[in-house]
N, C-alpha and C positions, 0 to 999 in steps of 0.2 A: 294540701293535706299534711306535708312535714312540719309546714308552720304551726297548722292547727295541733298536731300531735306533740311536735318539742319544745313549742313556744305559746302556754295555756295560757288565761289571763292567771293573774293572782288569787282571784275570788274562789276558781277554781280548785286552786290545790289543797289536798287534804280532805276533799269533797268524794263522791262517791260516782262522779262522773270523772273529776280527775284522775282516780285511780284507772278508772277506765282505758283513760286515753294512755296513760302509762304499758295499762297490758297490751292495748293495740299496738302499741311501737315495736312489738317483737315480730307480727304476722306480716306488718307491713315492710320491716327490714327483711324478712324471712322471703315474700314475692319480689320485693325492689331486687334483690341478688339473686334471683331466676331469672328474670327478666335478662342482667343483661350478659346471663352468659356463663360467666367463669363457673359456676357449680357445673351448669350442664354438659359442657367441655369436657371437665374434669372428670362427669360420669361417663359419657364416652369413652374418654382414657382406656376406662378401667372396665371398659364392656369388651373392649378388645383385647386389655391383657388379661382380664377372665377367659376369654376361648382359649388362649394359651396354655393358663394354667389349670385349671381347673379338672383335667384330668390327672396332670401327676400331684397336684394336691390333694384330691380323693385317695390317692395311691400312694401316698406317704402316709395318710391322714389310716387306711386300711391297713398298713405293715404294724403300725402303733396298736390300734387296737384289736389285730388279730395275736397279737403276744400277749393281750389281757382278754383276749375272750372274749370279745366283743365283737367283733368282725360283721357278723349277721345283721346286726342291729345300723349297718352304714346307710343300706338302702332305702330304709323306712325315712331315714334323715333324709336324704336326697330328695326323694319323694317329693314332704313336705314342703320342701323350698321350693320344689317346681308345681306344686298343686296347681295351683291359680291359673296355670297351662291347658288345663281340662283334661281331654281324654287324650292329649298329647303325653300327659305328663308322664303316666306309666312308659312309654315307648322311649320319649329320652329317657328317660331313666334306666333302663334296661341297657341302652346302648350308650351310654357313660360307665356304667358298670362294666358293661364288655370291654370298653376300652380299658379299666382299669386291670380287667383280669390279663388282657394281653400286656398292661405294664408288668405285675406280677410273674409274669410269666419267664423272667428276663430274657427276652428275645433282642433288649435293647443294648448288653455287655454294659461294661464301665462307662465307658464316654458317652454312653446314650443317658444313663442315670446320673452322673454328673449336672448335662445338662438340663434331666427336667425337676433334677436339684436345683438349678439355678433357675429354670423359670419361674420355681415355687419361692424362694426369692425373693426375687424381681417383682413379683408381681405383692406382696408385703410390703417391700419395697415402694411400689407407684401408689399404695394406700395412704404410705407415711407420708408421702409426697403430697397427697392431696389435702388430709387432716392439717399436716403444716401450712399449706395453704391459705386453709380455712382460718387455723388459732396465729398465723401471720410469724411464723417461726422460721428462719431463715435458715438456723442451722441444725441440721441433719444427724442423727445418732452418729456416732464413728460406727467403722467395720468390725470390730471386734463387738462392740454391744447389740449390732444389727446382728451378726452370725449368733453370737448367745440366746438376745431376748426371742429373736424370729423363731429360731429352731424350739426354746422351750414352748413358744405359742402351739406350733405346729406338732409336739410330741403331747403336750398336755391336753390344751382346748379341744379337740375332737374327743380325746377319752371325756372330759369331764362332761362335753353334751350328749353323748353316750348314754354313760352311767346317770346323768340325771332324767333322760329319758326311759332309761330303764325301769329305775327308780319310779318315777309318776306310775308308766304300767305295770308296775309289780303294786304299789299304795293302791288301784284302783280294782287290782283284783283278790284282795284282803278278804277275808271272810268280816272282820269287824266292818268294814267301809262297806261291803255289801250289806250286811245286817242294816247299819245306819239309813243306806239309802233307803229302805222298802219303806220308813216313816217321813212322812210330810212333815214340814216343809223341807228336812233335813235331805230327802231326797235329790228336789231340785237343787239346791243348793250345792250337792255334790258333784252333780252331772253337770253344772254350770264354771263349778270349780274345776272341773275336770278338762273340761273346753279351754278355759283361759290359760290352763297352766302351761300349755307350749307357747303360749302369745309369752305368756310371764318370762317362760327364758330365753324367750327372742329379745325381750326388754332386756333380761341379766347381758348378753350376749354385746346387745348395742352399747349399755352405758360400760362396762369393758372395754370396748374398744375405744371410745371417748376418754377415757379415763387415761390408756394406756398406750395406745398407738402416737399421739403428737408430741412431739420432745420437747415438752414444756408440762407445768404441772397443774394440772386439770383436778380442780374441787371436785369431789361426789358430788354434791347437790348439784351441781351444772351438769358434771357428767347423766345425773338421775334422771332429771329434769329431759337433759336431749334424749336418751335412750328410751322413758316412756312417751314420748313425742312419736320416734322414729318407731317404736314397735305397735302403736295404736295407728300411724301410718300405716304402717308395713300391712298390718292385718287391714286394713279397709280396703288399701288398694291388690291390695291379694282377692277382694272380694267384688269389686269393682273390674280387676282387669279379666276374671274369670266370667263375669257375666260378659264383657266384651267380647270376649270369643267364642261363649256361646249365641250370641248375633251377628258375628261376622263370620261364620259358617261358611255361607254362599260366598264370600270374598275370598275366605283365604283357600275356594277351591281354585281359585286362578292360579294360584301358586304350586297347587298338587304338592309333590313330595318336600320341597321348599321350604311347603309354610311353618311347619316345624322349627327349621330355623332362624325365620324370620319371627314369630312369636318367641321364641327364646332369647333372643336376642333384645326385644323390645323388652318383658321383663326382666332381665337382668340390669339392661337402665334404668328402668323406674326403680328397681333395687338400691343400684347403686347412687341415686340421685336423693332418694329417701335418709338414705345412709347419711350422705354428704348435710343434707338442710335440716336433719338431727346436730350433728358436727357443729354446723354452723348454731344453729339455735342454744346450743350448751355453749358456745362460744360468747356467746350475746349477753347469756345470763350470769357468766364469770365476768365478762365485761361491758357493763353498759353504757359505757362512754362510747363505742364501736356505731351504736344503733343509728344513730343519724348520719354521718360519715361514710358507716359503709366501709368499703373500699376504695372508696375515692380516696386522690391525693388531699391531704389534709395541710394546710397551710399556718402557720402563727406569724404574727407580726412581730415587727423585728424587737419592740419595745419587752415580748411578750416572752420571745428566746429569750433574751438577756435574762430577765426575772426567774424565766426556768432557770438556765444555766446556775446561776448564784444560789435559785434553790438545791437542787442537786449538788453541789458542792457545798453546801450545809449540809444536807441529812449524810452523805459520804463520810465527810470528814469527822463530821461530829459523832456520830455514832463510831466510829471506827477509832476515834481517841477513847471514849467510854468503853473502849473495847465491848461492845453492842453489837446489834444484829448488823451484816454487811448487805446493801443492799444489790438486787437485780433490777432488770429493764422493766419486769412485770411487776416488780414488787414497790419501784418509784412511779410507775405509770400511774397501780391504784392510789398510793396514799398524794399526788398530785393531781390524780382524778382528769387524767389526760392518756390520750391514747398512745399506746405504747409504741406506734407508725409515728407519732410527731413527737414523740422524747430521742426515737432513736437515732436522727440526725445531732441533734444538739450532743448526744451522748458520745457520738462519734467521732464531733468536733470539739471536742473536749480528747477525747483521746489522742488523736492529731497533734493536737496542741502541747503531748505531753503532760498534762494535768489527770487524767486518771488513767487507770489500769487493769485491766479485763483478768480477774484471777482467774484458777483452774476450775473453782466452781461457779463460775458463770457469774460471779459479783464485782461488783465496783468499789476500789481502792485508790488512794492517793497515789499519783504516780513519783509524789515525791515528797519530803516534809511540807507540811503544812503553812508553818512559818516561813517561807519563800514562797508560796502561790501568793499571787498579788490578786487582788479584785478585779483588775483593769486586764490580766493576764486572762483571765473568765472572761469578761465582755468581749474580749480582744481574739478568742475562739471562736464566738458563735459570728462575731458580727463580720471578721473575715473570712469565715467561712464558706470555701468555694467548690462543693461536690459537685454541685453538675459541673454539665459542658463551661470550658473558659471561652468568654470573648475575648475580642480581640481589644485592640488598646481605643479606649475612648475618646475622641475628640475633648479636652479640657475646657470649659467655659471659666475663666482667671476668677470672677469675681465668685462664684459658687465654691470654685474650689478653695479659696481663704475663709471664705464663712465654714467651710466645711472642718477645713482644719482647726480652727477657733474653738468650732464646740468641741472635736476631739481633742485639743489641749486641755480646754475647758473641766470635762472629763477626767484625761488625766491627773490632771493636777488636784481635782478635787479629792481624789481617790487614792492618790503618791503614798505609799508608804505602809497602806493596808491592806492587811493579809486575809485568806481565809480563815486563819486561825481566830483573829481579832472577830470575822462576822458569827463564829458559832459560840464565841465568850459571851456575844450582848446577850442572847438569851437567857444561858447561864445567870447573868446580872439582874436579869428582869424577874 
């Protein structure tokens, strides 16, 4: 099936079955990375550090919006996320709420709020964690931009689902929008409109977080794209696991008081897993080099580093003398149309090597005049480059190892004396 999907014949392409197979390649990357694991791990994670936080998140999320007046309007939220629970949902509800009144209440003093300050946190925190994950971002907001960006999410985002909820029920009980419905077709139309618009900003809510949670920079249209993915998810399997448990009735009476939170517990996974393979799916459509790969370890041949190497130290140097754009890991990945898991060794090993230089804004610069980087300097990074584990010392075979040195003379000497400077001239000349 990968062959057939990434490997069409020619006849194929540009055909209206080819494009076909093109959009399948995202459902089938999309199940290939369920299968083996790492998303639903990940949603795990976060099913556990949700029972954590999830009350003193409610209870920071209620201090904000009872200073604007809105307080009242928490519960009906809550609600909602837990509908698909059945006739469960009202009762947690109620008692997620209690818990939060006895946060409110401060029975906890200073070092109790501290800490479920930090669990609220933490658990933003283990979200970045996973999103990075997903978009293959290694490195991690600093502490001072997690304490800023985290804390503005947590004082604004709950006001602004609030007020837009508000907002929808205040629009729907208009006297104009009433007048409108009692005329057909305008009626349904309304009442249909009125249904979708929580799904809508379950969508605004997702591509948000796609957008803005992974510490790397997420296009709209990917972030769009996964958000209405994940929120037409959300709502089917909201609808799917409700009917579930109005069938499994008789089962989840073996559980008695329990099953409450055994049913809570299962959707906040499908929640969070929903979340995740949105994540991933915006990920796919910003990058489609990803699709076949996966997360598999991604290999090039050694012929194939080299050619990279040389190119990256052309678009580096060359633009950076034109005083031009500087480039990033993400931003040489696309315009070499390679996956940014198999440039980042090579980029690495160049760094190594003292050849380039990781600025403050996360782009790549000459680590030193240009006119002094030799060519042979380039190949001389990637091809000794030794990140994994070191063996140990190789038994020599004499005759392989003189042919071997031959071509590396060979090599050098064809290359003696030229610079990078000299490889980003020829274009200029052409």
């Amino acid at each position: 099936m990968e062959r057939w999907l990434f490997e069409p014949p020619e006849s194929l392409i540009g055909t209206p079955l080819g494009m076909l197979m093109r959009i399948l390649r995202y459902p089938y990357a999309l199940v290939r990375d369920i299968l083996r694991g790492d998303l639903t791990l990940r949603a795990m994670s976060l099913v556990y550090t949700t029972l954590l936080s999830i009350v003193p998140l409610i209870a920071l999320s209620f201090s904000v919006l009872k200073g604007l007046g809105y307080h009242r309007e928490l519960e009906p939220v809550l609600y909602r996320f837990l509908e698909p629970l059945g006739d469960r949902a009202a009762e947690l509800t109620t008692q997620v709420i209690g818990f939060v009144d006895n946060v409110r209440g401060g029975v906890l003093g200073s070092i109790g709020l501290v800490f479920l300050l930090y669990t609220v946190i933490s658990m933003i925190q283990k979200v970045e964690e996973s999103f990075n994950f997903v978009w293959r971002v290694e490195q991690p907001r600093s502490f001072g931009r997690r304490f800023s960006e985290y804390l503005s999410v947590m004082v604004i985002g709950p006001a602004v689902i609030v007020a837009a909820l508000g907002l929808i029920a205040t629009l729907a009980n208009t006297t104009a929008l009433q007048a409108i419905s009692l005329h057909e077709p305008f009626g349904t139309i309304a009442v249909n409109l009125g249904r979708l618009l929580p799904y809508l900003l379950v969508t605004g809510v997702f591509t948000f977080m796609y957008a803005f949670v992974p510490n790397t920079k997420v296009r709209l249209p990917a972030a769009l794209i996964g958000g209405i993915f994940a929120g037409v998810a959300w709502a089917a399997g909201g609808v799917v696991f409700a009917s579930f448990i109005t069938e499994s009735t008789r089962t989840m009476v073996i559980y008695a008081g329990f099953a409450i939170v055994i049913v809570a517990l299962i959707w906040i996974y499908v929640s969070w897993l929903i979340l995740l393979v949105g994540a991933q799916l915006a990920f796919y459509v910003q990058n489609p080099q990803y699709l076949r790969p996966g997360r598999g370890e991604i290999r090039l041949s050694s012929s194939l580093r080299e050619r990279v190497a040389l190119s990256i130290m052309y678009l580096v140097v060359g633009d950076y003398r034109k005083a031009q754009q500087r480039w990033s890991i993400n931003e040489l990945a696309e315009h070499l149309d390679l996956p940014g898991a198999a440039l980042g060794p090579i980029v690495t090993a160049l760094e190594h090597a003292g050849l380039l230089l990781l600025a403050e804004d996360d782009t790549w610069v000459p680590a030193r005049d240009p006119d002094f980087i030799e060519l042979v300097d380039v190949l001389k990074a990637v091809r000794h480059d030794d990140a994994g584990p070191r063996l140990g010392r190789v038994r020599d075979i004499a005759p392989a190892v003189e042919i071997a040195n031959k071509a590396e003379a060979a090599m050098h000497d064809s290359l003696e004396g030229r610079t990078v400077k000299e490889l980003t001239r020829q274009k200029q000349q052409q």
